[in-house]
C-alpha positions in Angstrom: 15.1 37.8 -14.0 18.8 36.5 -13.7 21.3 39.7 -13.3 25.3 39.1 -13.5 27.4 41.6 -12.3 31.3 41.6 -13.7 34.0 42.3 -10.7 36.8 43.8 -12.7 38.5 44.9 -10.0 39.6 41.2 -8.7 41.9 41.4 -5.7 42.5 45.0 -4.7 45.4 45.6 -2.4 44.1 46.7 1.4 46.0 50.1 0.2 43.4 50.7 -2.5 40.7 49.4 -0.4 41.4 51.9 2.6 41.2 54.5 0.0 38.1 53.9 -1.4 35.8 50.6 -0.3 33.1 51.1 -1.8 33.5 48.5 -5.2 33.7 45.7 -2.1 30.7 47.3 -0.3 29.0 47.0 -3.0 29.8 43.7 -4.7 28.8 42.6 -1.5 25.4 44.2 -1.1 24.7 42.9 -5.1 25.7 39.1 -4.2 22.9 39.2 -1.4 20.1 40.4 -3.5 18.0 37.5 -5.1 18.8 36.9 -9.0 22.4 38.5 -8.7 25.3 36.8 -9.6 28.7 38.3 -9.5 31.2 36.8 -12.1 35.1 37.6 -12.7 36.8 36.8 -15.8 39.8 36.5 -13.3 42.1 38.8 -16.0 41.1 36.4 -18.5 40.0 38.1 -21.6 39.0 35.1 -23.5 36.8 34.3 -20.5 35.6 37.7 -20.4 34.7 37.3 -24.1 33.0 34.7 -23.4 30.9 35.6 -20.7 29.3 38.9 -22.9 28.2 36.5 -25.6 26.2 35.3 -23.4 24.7 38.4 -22.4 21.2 39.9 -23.5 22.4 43.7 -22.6 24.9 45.3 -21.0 25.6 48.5 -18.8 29.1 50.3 -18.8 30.3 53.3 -17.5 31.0 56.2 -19.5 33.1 59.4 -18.9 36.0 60.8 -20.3 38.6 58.1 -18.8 36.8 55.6 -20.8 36.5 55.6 -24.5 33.1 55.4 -26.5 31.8 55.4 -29.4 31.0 59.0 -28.9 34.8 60.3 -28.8 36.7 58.5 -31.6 37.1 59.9 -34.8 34.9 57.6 -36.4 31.5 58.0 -34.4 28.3 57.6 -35.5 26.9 60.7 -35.0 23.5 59.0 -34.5 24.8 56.6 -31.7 25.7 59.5 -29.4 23.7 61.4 -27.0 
């Protein structure tokens, strides 16, 4: 099984990452483990497109910073939780 993990993050400034490190801890614990591939669209959204087309499945987070299909207007009642 192949796995690709997205960095969205990119660069973070050493500011951000003295707040928090764990997105580079962890990116770099993924790219060590057999099958994973980290990928960045490098802020390119046609690249980023491009690169879930190509996907079987896909895992996002979701919480109430990030909209879903669960908390528009227009849900499908039967695609939420």
């Amino acid at each position: 099984m192949r796995l690709t993990v997205m960095d969205l993050f990119g660069t973070r400034s050493p500011e951000r990452i003295r707040l928090d490190p764990s997105p580079e801890r962890h990116l770099e614990e993924l790219a060590t483990t057999d099958g994973v591939t980290i990928a960045s669209d490098r802020g390119d959204r046609v690249r980023y497109r491009n690169i879930l087309a190509g996907a079987h499945f896909g895992i996002a987070p979701s919480g109430p910073a990030v909209p879903g299909p669960c908390r528009s207007s227009t849900a499908r009642p039967w695609a939420c939780p």
